[in-house]
C-alpha positions as CSV (number, residue, x, y, z in Angstrom):
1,X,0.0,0.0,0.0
2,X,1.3,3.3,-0.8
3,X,0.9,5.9,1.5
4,X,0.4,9.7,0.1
5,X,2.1,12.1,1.6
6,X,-0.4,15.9,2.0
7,X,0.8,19.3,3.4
8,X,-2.2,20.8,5.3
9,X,-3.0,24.0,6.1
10,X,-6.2,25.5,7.6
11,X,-8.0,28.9,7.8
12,X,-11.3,29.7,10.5
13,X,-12.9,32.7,11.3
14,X,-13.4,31.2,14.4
15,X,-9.7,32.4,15.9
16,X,-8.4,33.4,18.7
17,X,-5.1,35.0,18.6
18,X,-1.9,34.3,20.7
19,X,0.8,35.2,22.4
20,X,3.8,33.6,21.8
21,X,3.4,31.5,25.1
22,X,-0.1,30.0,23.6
23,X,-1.7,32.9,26.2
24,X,-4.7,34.5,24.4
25,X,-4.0,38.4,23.2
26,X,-6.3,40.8,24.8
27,X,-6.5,42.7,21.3
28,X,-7.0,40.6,18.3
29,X,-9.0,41.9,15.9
30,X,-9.9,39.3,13.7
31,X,-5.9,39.1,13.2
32,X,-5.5,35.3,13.1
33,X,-7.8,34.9,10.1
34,X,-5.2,36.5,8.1
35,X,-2.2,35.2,9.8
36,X,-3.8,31.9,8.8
37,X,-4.5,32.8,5.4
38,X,-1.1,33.7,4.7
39,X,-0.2,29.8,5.4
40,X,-2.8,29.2,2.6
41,X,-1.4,31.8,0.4
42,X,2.1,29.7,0.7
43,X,0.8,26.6,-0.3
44,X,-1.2,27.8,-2.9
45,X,2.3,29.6,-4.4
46,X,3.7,26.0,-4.3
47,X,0.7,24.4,-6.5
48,X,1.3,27.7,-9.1
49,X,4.8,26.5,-9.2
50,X,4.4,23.1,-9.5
51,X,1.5,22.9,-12.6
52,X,3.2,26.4,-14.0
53,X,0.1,27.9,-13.5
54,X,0.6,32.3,-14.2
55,X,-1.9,35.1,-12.3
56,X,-4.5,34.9,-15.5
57,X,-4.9,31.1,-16.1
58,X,-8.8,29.9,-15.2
59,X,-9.1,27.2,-12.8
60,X,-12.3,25.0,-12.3
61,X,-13.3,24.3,-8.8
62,X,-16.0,21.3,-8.3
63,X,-17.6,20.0,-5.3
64,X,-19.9,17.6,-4.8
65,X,-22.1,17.9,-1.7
66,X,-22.3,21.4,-0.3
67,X,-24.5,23.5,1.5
68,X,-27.3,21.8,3.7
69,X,-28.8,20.3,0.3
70,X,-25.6,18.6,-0.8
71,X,-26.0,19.9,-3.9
72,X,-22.9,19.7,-6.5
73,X,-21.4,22.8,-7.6
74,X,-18.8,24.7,-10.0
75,X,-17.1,28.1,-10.1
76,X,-14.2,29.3,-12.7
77,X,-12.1,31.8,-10.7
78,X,-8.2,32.5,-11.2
79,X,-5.2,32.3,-9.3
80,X,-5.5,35.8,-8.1
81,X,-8.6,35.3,-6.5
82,X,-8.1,31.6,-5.3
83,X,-7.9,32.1,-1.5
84,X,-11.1,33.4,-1.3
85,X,-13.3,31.5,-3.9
86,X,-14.7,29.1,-0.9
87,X,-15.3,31.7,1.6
88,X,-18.6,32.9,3.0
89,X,-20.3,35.4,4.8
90,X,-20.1,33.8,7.9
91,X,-18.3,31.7,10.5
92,X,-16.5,28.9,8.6
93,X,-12.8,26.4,8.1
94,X,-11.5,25.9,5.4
95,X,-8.7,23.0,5.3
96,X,-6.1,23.1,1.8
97,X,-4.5,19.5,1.4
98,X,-1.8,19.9,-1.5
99,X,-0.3,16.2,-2.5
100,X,2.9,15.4,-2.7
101,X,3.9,13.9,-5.8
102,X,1.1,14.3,-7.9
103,X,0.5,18.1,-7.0
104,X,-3.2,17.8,-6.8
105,X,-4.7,20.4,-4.7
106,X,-8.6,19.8,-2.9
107,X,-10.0,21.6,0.0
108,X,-12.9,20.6,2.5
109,X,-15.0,23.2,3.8
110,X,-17.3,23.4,7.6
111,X,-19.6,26.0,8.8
112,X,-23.4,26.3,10.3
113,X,-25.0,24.7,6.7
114,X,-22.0,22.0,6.3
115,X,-21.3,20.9,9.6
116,X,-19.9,17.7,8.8
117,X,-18.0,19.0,6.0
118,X,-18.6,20.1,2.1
119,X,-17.5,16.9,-0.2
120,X,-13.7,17.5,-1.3
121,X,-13.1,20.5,-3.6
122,X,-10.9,20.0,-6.2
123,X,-8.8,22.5,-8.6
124,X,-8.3,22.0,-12.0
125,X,-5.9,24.5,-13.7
126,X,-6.6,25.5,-17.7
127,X,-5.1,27.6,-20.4
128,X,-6.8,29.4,-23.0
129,X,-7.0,27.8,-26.2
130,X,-4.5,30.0,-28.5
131,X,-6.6,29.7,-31.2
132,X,-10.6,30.3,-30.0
133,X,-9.8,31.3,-26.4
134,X,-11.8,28.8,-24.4
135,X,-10.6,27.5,-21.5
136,X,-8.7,23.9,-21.4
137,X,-7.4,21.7,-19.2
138,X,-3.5,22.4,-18.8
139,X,-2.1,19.0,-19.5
140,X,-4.3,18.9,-23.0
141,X,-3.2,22.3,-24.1
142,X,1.0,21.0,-23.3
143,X,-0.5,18.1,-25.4
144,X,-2.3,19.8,-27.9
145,X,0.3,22.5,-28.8
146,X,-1.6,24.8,-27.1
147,X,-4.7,24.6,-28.6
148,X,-8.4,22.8,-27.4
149,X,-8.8,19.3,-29.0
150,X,-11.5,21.2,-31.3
151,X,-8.7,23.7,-33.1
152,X,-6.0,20.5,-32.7
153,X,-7.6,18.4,-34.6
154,X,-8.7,21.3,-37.5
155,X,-4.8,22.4,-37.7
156,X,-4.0,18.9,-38.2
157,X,-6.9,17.9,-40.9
158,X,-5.9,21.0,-42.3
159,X,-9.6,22.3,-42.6
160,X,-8.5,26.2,-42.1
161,X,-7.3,25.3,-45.7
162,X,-10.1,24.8,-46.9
């Protein structure tokens, strides 16, 4: 059995913040949250590395069973706007789980509608199509020469010819 290795890193609005003797501050301020989101911001920098994803790329996030109806659910965002594409407006966690090896990054969400947890959010990075624009998955465009199956397979059948 092979056991796969995850760095972990979590983010609540639910915080308290500390001294450096594990003492609570008597000012905090909501301080934590981004203290914690900073962790986030450094793991998400490693998966951009890793899968040579740039500021403008789309990425797809999917989730099945979320909010109190388990519903499934999409959302396109970008790298720049990442770290806050599962927040909400309320009290919530958020834990990011980057693999090791295969560089696949999910996420699991909590709060008062998901209290045992969203299913597993996962990211898929994209490029644009350098032909028609639309978004597709990063390993097809390396694959494709940078261009969607669609455009590919025209080039190749020379149909633009035509």
């Amino acid at each position: 059995m092979t056991t796969i290795e995850k760095q972990t890193v979590s983010v609540t609005t639910d915080c308290l913040c500390e001294n450096e003797d594990g003492t609570p501050q008597e000012n905090c301020y909501g301080d934590c949250y981004e203290w914690q989101k900073e962790d986030v911001f450094e793991l998400l920098g490693q998966w951009y590395v890793l899968n040579k994803i740039e500021e403008d790329d789309p990425i797809l996030i999917e989730v099945d069973k979320i909010g109190w109806t388990n519903a499934s659910a999409y959302k396109w965002t970008t790298p720049m706007e990442l770290d806050g594409a599962l927040s909400l407006n309320g009290d919530f966690r958020i834990e990011w789980y980057l693999e090791e090896g295969t560089y696949n990054l999910t996420a699991r969400r909590w709060s008062h509608d998901e209290p045992m947890g969203t299913g597993l959010f996962t990211f898929t990075a994209h490029k644009d199509c350098d032909k028609c624009g639309e978004p597709v998955v990063a390993d097809i465009h390396a694959e494709e020469l940078g261009m969607c199956v669609e455009c590919s397979n025209a080039y190749f059948n020379h149909e633009e010819d035509n």
